[in-house]
Structure formats: C-alpha cells, structure tokens
N, C-alpha and C positions, 0 to 999 in steps of 0.2 A: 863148458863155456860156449862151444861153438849153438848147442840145443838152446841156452839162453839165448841169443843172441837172434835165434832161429823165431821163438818165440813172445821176444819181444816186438821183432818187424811186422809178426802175423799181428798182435794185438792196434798196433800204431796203423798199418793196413785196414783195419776193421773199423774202427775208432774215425779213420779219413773216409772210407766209405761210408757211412753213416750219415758225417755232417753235409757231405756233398750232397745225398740223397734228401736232406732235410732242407737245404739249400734249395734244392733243385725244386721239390714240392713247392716252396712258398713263393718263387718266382715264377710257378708255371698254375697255381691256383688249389694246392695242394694244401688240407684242412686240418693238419697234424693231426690224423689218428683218427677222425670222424669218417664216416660213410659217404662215400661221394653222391653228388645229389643228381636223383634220376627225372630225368623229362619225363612232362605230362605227354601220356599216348599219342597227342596229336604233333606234340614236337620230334616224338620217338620216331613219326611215319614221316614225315618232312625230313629228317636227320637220313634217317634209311634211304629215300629216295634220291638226297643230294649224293649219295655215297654210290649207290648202284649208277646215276646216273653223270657223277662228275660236274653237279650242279652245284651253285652257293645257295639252292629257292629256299626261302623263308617265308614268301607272301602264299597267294591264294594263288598266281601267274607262275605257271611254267616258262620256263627259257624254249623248251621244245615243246613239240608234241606231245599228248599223251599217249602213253606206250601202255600195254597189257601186265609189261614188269612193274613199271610206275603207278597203275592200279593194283597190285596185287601187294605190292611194297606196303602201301597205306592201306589195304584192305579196305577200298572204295564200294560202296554196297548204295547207288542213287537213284536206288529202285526199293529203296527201304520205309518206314514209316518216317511222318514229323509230328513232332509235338506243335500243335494250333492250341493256344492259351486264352483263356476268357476272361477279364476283370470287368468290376464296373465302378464302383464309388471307393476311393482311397480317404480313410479319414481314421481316426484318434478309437473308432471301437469297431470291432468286427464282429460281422454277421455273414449269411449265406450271401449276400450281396456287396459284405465291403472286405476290405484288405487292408491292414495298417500298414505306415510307411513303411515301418520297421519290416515286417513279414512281405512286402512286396521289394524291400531292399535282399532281405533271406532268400526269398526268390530267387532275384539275380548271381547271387551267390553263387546257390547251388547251382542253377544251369552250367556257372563259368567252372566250375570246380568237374563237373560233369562233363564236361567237354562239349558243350552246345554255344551256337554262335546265333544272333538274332538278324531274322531277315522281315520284310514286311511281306503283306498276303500279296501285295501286285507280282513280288518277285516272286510265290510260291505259283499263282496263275501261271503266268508267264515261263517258270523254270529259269526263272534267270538267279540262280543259287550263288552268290559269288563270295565263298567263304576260305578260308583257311581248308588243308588236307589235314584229313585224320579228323577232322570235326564235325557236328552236327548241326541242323539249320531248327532255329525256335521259332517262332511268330506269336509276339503279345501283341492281344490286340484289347482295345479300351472302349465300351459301349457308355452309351450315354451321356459324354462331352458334360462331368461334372468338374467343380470346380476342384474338386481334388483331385481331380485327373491333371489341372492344370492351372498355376495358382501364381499370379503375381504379387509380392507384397507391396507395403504403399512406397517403398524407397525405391519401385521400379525394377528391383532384383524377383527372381526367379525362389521361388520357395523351396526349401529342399527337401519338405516333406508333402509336398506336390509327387504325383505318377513320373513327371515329365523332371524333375528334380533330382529323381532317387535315378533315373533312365540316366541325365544329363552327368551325375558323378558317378555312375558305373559308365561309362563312355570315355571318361580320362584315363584309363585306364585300357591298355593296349588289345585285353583279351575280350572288351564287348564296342558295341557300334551303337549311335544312335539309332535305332532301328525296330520301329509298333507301330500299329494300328490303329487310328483314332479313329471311331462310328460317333461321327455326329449329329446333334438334334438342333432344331430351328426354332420352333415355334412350342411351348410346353408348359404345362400347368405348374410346373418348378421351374424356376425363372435361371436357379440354380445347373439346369441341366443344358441348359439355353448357350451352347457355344462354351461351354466352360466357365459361364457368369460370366462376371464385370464388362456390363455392353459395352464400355468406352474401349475395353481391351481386345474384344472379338477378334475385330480383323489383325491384330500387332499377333494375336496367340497363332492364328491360323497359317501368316504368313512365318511366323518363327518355328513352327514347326516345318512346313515346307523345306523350308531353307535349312534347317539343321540334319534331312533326312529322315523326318519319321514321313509315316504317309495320311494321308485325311481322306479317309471316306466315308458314305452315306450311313443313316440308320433312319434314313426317312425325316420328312420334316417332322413332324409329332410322336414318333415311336408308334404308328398305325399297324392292326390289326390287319397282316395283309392279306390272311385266311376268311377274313369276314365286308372286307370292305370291296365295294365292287370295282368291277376293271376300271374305269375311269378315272373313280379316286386315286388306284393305286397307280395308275402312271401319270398322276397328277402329283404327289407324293414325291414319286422317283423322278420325274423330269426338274422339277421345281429346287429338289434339295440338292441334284447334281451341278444346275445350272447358278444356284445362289450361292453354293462351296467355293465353285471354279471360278466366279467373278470378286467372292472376296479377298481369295489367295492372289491373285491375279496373274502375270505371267506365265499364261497358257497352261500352267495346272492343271491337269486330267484327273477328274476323280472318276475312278474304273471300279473298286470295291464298294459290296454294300453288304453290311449284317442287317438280315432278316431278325425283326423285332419278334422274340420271344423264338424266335427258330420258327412260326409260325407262314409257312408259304401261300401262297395266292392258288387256286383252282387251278387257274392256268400258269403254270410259271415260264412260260414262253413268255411273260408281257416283263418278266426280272428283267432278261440280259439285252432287251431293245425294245424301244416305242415312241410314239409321237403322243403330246398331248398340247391340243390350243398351237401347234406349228412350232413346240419345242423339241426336238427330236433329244434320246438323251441311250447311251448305250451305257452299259456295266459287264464287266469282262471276269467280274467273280463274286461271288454271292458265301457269306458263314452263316452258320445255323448253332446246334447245341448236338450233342451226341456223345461228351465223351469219351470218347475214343480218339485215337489219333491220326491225323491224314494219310492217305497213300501218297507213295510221290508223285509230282506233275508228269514222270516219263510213266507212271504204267497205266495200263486199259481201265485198273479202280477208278483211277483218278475223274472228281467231277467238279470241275472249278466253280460251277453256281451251289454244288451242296460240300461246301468243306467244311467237316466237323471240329468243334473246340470243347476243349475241356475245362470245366469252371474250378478257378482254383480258388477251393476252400480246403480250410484242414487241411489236411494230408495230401490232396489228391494230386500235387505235383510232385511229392514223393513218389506216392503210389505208380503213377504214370511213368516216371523214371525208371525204378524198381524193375515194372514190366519191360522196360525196354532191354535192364543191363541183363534179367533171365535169359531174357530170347533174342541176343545179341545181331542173329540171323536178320532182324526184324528191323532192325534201325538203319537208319540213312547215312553213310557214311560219304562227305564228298573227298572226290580226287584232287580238290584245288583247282579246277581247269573250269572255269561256268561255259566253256565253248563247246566241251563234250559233255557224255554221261557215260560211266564206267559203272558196269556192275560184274557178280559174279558169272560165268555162265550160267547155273544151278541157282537158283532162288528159293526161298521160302514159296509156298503156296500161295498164301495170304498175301504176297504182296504184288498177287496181280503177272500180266505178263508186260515186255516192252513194247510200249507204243512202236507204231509204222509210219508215224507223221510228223517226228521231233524235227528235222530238217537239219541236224545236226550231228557231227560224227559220236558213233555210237564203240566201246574198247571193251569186249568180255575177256574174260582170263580165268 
C-alpha cells in the first residue's frame, strides 16, 4: 500500500512539473517543441557585445567607447573590402545595360539576407560608414539619370517599379536605408536620360531625393568622352554639371561625386578632383570608374577615392561577387558600429592593403 501510494505522488509530481513547464514556455515565448529561432550574425555580434559589455546597444552607437573586446566580440575587420554596385537603365527587359524591377528588388534581397547595409560613395570617400555591428557597407550607385531610375506617375505618386521605388519599399523596412548614388546627365540626345525625363519633374525628383537621403552626383553634362576631349572641355563639363546640380537641389547641396563616363579618364586626371573654368571654380572629392572588383576600404594605403571601382550587375555577378567575399571571409569589411573609430584585426589579409597614418581618428586592434 505504502509503494502505491509512494508511486502515485511521483506520477501527480511529474504530470505538475510538466504543465508548469508548458506554462512557463508560453508566457516567456516558448514554441511548444519547435527550435528556438537563431539571430542573424549581425544581431548575434550586437547580442554578444551587450552581454560582455552590460550594454542594452541595438543601434550602430555605442553607450562607451570602443574597446578591443568589443571589436573582437563582433569580429570588426574596417580594413576589409566593399561591394561598389553599378546599374544603369531599370525597365520591363533586361540586357547588359538594364535591370528589371523585379531582379533589382532580388538585389536588395540578397544584400539584406547577406548581411550588407547600404551607404552612399560621399560616405565611403569620407569614411564616414555609419552602419549597424556585425554588418557590411554596399554602395548602388545609378548612372545615367534615366527614367527608370526614377519615375513619377500621372497621380503624382512615386512608381514602384521605378530604381528609386523598389529603394523607397526596401527602406520601410528596418534592415535597409534610403541610401545610392545617382550620376546624373544634363544635356543628351535621349531626352529620356535628361534628369530622369519629365522636364516639369526635374527639380521636385532632385530635390526629393536630397531630402529622402540618397545622394546626387555628376556624370558630366553629356556623358563626354573625358579620355578624348580636351582639358577645357572637360572642366567645362565638370564645373557646369556640379554647378547646375547644386542650384537645382538648392539648399547648399554639395555635389562632391562624379562617375567617369564609360570609366574613361582624362590624360591629366589632376583636372577631375579641382578646377576653374569661365571663373566657376568646381571641386569633386571622389571619382567611379568600372573594374569589377571590389573596393579597398577608405582606412587602408589601397584606397583611391578619384578611382573606385564598381561592379556592373548582370547575371550573376552580384552572386558571384558575394560568393567571393563569404570564401575569403578575411577580405570583407566588417563594421564595429562605432563610425567614430576603425577597429580591425592586428593581422590582415595582404590584399587589403596596410592602415592609413592620416585617419584623424581613434584607431582599436585586437
């Protein structure tokens, strides 16, 4: 009687542990029986570093300093490569030159699923990276100022199968930013490439991209041959198209980028980054070309802000270019979250160059 008695309690004991335990899951977020769900890498290193460091950080801002533990936590590498993207005509058929909405919305996809965050080329000049930890930094930037780059319809609304449409609904979305590069034309035998079309629209597109955060720079008034045309033209070109940008956006507006039309450079490319022409003085603080490949960062000795290379995405080659980076993991830019410092390994890859001596900014190996 007493063994009964003994074994009925164990059973009623098991049976109350159980439901408590059931209980207790589903009030604290517990999936009865399913696999708990794992952060993406970059929340994995932000998670890690709040816990070593007794922080709540979630954003791209440190509470403190960057510390060597706190780069090493996230595995910050800001001496690493970036992906520089090249597009130019977004429309309904694709060729070597264009990109359907659909496959440039695929794009953004994969970047976000990849762990990549989007900045413009001023900020990659400049270094001023200011992204989430654990993440990487993208740069699309958009040649040719056609109208599929950028497309109002007649109700006044924003197209959403527009460049700047498919940008503007991945941006409601907490894991990307408004944030590309528009190389715009002035004057051009496709009326189509002329400011994004619809003249009545120019200045409303110009100054609505400003203002939303993307960035607007040169590609010359005409898309000139700046390998063949002589020095006067081309600082006739670059004064005129910086000077006509910056007065249409208005609010003191600096347009600092310019993509060189076909990646083609000038003999002297001392006349890109400053010059006078007719008493217009006009400066540019970073210059793209074509190279596929992907950039060095703005901290190492590689880095050359009048030639930064982009990679044209057709087919595959934003897989491809991905691919390479998840191989040689060494190679990719990982930020700290901190855009005040630059944390890298002590030990580097080869390839990516050594640390600048002129960043003016604290520098955190580990």
């Amino acid at each position: 009687m007493r063994r009964d008695k003994v074994l009925r309690f164990l059973g009623i004991a098991l049976a109350l542990g159980a439901f408590l335990g059931l209980v207790s899951g589903l009030a604290f977020g517990g999936t009865g029986g399913s696999e708990p769900s794992r952060p993406a890498p970059a929340e994995q290193a932000r998670d890690t570093v709040a816990s070593k460091e007794g922080s709540d950080k979630t954003s791209s801002t440190f509470t403190g300093p960057m510390t060597a533990d706190k780069a090493a936590a996230i595995g910050a590498n800001e001496l690493g490569q970036i992906l520089v993207l090249s597009y130019h005509d977004i429309s309904d058929e694709e060729d070597e030159g264009t990109r359907t909405p659909e496959n440039l919305a695929k794009d953004v996809d994969l970047l976000k699923a990849e762990g990549f965050y989007p900045i413009g080329v001023r900020d990659l000049a400049s270094g001023n990276i200011d992204i989430p930890a654990g993440m990487s930094p993208v740069v699309l930037t958009f040649d040719d100022s056609t109208s599929g780059q950028y497309r109002i319809l007649d109700d006044g609304t924003l197209d959403p199968d527009s460049a700047v449409g498919v940008l503007q609904a991945a941006a409601e979305d907490d894991g990307w930013a408004p944030r590309a590069t528009f190389y715009c034309l002035i004057d051009v035998a496709s009326k189509d490439k002329e400011l994004f079309g619809q003249p009545d629209r120019q200045q409303e597109k110009l100054r609505n991209l400003a203002d939303w955060g993307y960035e607007v720079g040169s590609h010359t008034i005409s898309s000139l041959d700046l390998s063949e045309a002589a020095p006067a033209e081309v600082k006739q070109e670059l004064a005129q198209s910086q000077s006509m940008l910056e007065d249409l956006i208005g609010g003191g507006y600096a347009v600092t980028s310019l993509s060189v039309p076909g990646g083609k450079y000038p003999k002297d490319e001392s006349i890109l980054s400053s010059g006078n022409y007719s008493g217009n003085t006009y400066k540019y603080t970073s210059a793209v070309g074509l190279g596929d490949t992907a950039s060095s960062s703005p901290f190492s000795t590689d880095f050359d802000a009048m030639h930064i290379p982009r990679i044209a995405v057709t087919g595959s080659a934003l897989r491809e270019a991905i691919a390479e980076l998840k191989a040689n993991p060494d190679l990719r830019y990982i930020s700290d979250g901190d855009p005040t410092t630059v944390s890298a390994p002590l030990k580097v890859a080869d390839d990516l160059g050594g640390l600048r001596t002129d960043l003016g900014r604290p520098v955190v190996r580990y």
